[in-house]
N, C-alpha and C positions, 0 to 999 in steps of 0.2 A: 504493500500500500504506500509505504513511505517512497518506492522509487517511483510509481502511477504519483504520485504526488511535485515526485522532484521532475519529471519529464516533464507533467503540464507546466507548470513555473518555467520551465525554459521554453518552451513554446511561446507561451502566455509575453514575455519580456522579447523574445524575437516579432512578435505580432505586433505590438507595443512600438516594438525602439524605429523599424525600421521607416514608418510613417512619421515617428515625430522626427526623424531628420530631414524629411520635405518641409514638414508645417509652414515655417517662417518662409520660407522661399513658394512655398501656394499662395498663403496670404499674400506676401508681398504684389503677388502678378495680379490676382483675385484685386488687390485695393487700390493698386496704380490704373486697371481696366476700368475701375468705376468711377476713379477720379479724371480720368481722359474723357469719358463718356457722361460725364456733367458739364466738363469745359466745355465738348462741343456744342451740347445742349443749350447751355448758355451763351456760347457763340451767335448759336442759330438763333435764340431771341433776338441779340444782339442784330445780326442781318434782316432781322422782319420789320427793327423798327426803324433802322436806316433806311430800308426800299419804300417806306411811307411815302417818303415826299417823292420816287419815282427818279432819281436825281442820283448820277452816281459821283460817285466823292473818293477821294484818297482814303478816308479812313473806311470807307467801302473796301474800297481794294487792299488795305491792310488786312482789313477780316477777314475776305476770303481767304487771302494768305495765311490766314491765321490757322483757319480752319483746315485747309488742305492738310496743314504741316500736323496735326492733334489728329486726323485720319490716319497720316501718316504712324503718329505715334501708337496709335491703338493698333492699328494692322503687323506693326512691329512686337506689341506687348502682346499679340494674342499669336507671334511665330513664333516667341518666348516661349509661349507657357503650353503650346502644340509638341516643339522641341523636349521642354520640361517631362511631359507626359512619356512621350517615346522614349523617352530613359526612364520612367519608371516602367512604363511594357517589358521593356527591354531585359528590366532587372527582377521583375515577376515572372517573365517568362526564363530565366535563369533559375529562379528559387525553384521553380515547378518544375525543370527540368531534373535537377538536384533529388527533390523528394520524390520522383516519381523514381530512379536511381536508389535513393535508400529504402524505398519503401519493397522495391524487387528485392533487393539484399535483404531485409527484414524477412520479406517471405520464405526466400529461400530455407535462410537459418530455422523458421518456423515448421519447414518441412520436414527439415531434416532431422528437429526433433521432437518432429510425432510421428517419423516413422521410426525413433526411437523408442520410441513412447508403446507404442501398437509391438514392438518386440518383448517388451517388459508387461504388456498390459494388463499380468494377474497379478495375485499376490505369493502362487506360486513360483514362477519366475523370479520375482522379487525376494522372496525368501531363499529360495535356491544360489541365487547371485551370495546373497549376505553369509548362508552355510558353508558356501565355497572358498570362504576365507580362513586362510593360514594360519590365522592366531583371531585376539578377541581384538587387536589395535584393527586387524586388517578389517575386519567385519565392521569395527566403527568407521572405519574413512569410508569402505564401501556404501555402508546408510545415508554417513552425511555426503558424497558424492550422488545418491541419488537426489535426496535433497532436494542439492542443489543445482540438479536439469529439472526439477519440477519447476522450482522458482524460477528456472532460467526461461521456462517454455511461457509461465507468466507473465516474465515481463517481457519478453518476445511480442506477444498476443497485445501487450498496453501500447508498444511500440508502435504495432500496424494501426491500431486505435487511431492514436495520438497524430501522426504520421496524414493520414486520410483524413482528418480533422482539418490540416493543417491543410492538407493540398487544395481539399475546396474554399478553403477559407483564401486561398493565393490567387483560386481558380478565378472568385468572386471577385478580389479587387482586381485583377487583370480586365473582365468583364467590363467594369465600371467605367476604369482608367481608358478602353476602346469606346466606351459609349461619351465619356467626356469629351473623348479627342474626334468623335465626329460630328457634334454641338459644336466644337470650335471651328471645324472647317469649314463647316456651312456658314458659321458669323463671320467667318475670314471674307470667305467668298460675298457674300453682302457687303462686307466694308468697302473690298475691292472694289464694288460697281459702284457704294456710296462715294470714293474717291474719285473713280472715274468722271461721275457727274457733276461733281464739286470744282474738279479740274475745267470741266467745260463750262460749267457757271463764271469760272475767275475769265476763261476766254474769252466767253460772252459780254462779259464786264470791258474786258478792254475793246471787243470788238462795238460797243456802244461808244467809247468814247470819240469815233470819229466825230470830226467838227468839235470836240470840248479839249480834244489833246492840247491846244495851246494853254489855255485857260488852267488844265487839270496839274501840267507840266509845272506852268506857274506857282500855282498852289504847292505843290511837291518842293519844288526849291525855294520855295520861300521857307517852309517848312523846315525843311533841312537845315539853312542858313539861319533863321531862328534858335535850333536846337545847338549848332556851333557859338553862336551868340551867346547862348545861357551856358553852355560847357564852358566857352572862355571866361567868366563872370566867377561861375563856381570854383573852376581852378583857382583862380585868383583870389577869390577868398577865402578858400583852405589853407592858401599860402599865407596871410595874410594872419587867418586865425594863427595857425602853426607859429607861426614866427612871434607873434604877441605873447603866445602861451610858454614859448621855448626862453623866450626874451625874460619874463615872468620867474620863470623857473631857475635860470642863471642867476639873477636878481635877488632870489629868494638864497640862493645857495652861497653867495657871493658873501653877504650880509649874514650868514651861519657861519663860514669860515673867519671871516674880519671878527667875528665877535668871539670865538673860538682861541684869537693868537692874532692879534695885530701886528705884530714883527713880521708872521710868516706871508710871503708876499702868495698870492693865490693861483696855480699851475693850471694854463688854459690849454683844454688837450684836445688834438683837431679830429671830430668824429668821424666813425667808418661811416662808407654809406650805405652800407643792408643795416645799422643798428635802428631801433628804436627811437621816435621821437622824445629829444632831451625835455618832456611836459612833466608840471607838477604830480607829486605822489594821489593825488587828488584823483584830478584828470588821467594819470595812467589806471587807478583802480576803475574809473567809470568805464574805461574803454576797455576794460578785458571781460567788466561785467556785461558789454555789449554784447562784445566777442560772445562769451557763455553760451548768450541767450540767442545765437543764430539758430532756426526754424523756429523760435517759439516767440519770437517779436508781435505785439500786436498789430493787426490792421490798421492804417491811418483812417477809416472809415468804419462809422458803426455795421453799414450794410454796403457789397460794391461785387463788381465779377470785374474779373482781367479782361478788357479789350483788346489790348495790344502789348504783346509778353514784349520782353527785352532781347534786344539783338538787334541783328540785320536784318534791313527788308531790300526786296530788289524788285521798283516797278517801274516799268517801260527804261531799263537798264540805267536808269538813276539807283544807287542807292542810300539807303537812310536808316540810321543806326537810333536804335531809343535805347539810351541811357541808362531807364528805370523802365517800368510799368503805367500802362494807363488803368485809370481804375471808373467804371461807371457805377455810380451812385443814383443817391437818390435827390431832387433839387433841394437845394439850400442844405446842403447833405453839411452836417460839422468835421472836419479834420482836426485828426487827433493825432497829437506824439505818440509815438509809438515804444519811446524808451526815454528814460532823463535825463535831462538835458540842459543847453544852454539857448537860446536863442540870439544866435551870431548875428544874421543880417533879416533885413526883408529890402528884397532889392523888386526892383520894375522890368523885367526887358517884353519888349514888344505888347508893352500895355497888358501886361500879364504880373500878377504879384507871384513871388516867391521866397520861401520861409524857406532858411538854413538852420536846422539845429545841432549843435554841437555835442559829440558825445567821446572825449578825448579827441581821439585823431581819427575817429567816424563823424561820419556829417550823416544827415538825413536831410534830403530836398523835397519840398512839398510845391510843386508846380499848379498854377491855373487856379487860385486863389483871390475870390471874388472880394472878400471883407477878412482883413488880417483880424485878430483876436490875443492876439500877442505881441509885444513889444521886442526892439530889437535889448538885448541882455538879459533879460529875462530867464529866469529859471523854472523849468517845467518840470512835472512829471507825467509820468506814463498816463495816456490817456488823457492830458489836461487838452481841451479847445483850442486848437491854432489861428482857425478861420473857418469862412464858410466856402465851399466846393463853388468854382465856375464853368460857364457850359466852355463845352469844345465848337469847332468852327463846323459841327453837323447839329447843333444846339442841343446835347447832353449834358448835363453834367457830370464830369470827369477831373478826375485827379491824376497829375504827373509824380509817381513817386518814385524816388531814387536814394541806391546809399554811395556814397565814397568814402575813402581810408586814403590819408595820408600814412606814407613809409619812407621810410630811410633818412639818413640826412640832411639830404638834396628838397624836404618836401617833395618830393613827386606823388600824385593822385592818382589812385585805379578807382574808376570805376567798378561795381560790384552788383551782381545780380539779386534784387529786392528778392525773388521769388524763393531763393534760397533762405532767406531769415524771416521773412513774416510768414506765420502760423497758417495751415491749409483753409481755414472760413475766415471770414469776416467777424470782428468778435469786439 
C-alpha cells in the first residue's frame, strides 16, 4: 500500500510540475492578446469619430497607422503562443511516447510473473518448494523469496494502474492543446484579412487625399516643425534646470567644506561623462524614487486611450517622430502629475501651453494645455491638478505627454518612452 501510495505522489507532482512551468509564459500571451485587442478596439472608436466630419486629417492617417501596426502586433502574439503550443504537443506527445514504452515493459514483467505464479499456483507446490530446502535458514529465504514475487506481482499490477492513468491523462491534455491550437489558427487567419483590409483603408485614405495633398502636406510639416520647436525649448530647459540644480549643489558642498577647515583650499575635480548628474542628495533621492516607480506611474489623466503611441511615423514619405504619447480625454478633462515634483517652467510655443515638471534629472512634459493650474516653482505631488486638457487641431481633446532624463556630464537628454512607466489604465 505504502508503494501504491509513493507511485501516485510521483505521478500526482509530474502532472502538477510540468504545467506550472508554462503558466507565466500562457498568461503572459493570454494578457498581452487582450490588451492588443482593447487598443484596437479603442483605436476603432477613435476612427469612427474622426470620419464624422467626413474630412481626412493627419491624425486620421496617424491612426490608421496606428492601427495596422496593433494588427500587426496581435497576429505576431497569436504566432507566439500557436508556436508556444506546438512545443507543448510536441513535448506531450514525447511523454506518451515514453509511457506507452514503460507501460509494455510493465506488462511484460507482469507476465512473466504470472506465468510464475500459475507454476507455483497451489499450496502444494508451495510447500514442496519450502521442504526442499537444505536446512531451516534455507527454507526461510525460500518463504520470504516467495514473498517477495507476490509483492513484486502487486506492485507490478499498481504500476500498469498508475501508468494508464497517466497516459490518458497526457492523452487529454494533448487533445486540448490541438483543439486550442486550431481556435488560434482560425483567429490568425481572420486577423490576417482584418489587416488586409485595414491596409486598404490607410490606401484608400491617401488615395482621397488627391486635391488636399498640398494642404495635408502642409499640415504635416508644420507639425513636425512644431514638434522640433518644442524639443528644442525642452532641451534647453533641462539644461538649464541641470545646471541650476548642479550649480546649487556645488554651492551647497563648497560652503560644507569652507566650514569644515578654512585653511584647506577646496579640490575641483573634472567629471567623467557617463557619471551621474553632480544634483542635491535631495533631488538625486527623488529621481531614483522615479526611477522605482517605472510601469507603475500614474496616468496624467483621470480617464484617456492612447491615440498616437511614440515613435516614428512615415506618411507620404515625410517622416514625424512623437516624443511622448497622445492621450484623448474627456473635454475640460484635468491633468495630473503623475509623480512629485517640481514645477520648472510653463513655456508657450505655437500658442500651445506647456508644463515641465521636474523630478531630479526626469522631467515630465505635459503638452496642449488649455488653462495652466500651477505655477512655475511650485511643488506638486502625485496626482495634484496641472491644468485643464486642450482640443487637438481635429477638435479633441488630447494630451501631449512625455518623459526625459538628463545623463552624464555633458547634460545630454534622451528622450524616453511614457508607455513604458505609466500604469496599463487610466487611474
Amino acid at each position: 500500500m505504502r508503494t501504491v501510495c509513493l507511485v501516485l505522489l510521483l505521478l500526482l507532482v509530474h502532472v502538477v510540475h510540468v504545467p506550472a512551468q508554462s503558466t507565466d509564459t500562457r498568461r503572459h500571451l493570454e494578457s498581452q492578446r487582450k490588451e492588443i485587442l482593447q487598443e484596437i478596439d479603442e483605436t476603432e472608436k477613435e476612427l469612427i469619430q474622426i470620419r464624422t466630419d467626413k474630412k481626412i486629417t493627419i491624425n486620421q492617417l496617424k491612426v490608421l497607422q496606428d492601427k495596422a501596426n496593433e494588427r500587426q502586433r496581435l497576429i505576431d502574439n497569436i504566432n507566439d503562443e500557436v508556436r508556444y503550443i506546438d512545443g507543448l504537443i510536441a513535448s506531450y506527445e514525447n511523454q506518451i511516447a515514453g509511457l506507452k514504452k514503460k507501460l509494455a515493459r510493465y506488462k511484460m514483467q507482469y507476465t512473466q510473473s504470472l506465468r510464475y505464479s500459475y507454476r507455483t499456483r497451489n499450496n502444494f507446490d508451495f510447500l514442496a518448494y519450502v521442504c526442499a530446502s537444505s536446512d531451516f535458514n534455507d527454507a526461510v529465504r525460500r518463504t520470504k523469496y516467495l514473498k517477495v514475487m507476490r509483492a513484486m506481482r502487486r506492485q507490478q499490477a499498481d504500476k500498469i494502474r498508475v501508468t494508464h492513468a497517466e497516459l490518458y491523462h497526457q492523452l487529454d491534455l494533448l487533445n486540448a492543446e490541438k483543439a486550442n491550437r486550431g481556435k488560434l489558427l482560425a483567429d490568425l487567419n481572420e486577423q490576417n484579412k482584418n489587416l488586409t483590409n485595414e491596409t486598404n483603408d490607410a490606401s484608400n485614405a491617401f488615395k482621397d487625399m488627391a486635391g488636399k495633398e498640398k494642404e495635408l502636406m502642409k499640415d504635416l510639416i508644420e507639425q513636425r516643425n512644431s514638434a522640433k520647436r518644442l524639443d528644442n525649448a525642452i532641451r534647453n530647459i533641462i539644461k538649464q534646470e541641470m545646471q541650476h540644480s548642479e550649480d546649487a549643489a556645488a554651492g551647497r558642498k563648497l560652503r560644507r567644506e569652507t566650514d569644515e577647515d578654512n585653511e584647506e583650499e577646496p579640490v575641483t575635480r573634472k567629471p567623467k561623462p557617463d557619471e551621474p548628474p553632480a544634483i542635491g542628495k535631495d533631488e538625486l533621492a527623488l529621481a531614483r524614487s522615479f526611477e522605482q516607480n517605472k510601469g507603475r506611474l500614474g496616468w496624467p489623466v483621470e480617464k484617456g486611450t492612447i491615440s498616437c503611441h511614440f515613435g516614428k511615423y512615415n506618411i507620404k514619405n515625410i517622416e514625424y517622430f512623437n516624443n511622448g504619447i497622445d492621450i484623448h480625454t474627456v473635454t475640460y478633462g484635468i491633468i495630473k502629475a503623475v509623480f512629485d515634483g517640481v514645477v520648472s517652467s510653463i513655456i508657450n510655443i505655437d500658442s500651445k501651453q506647456i508644463i515641465i515638471v521636474q523630478h531630479g534629472n526626469y522631467f515630465t512634459v505635459y503638452g496642449n494645455i488649455m488653462r495652466p493650474m500651477a505655477l512655475k516653482g511650485q511643488k506638486v505631488i502625485t496626482g495634484q491638478p496641472l491644468g485643464l486638457v486642450g482640443n487637438n487641431e481635429d477638435g479633441f481633446p488630447t494630451l501631449n505627454f512625455q518623459i526625459w532624463k538628463s545623463v552624464g556630464s555633458k547634460r545630454e537628454t534622451v528622450v524616453l518612452n511614457p508607455e513604458g512607466w505609466i500604469g496599463k489604465t487610466a487611474r
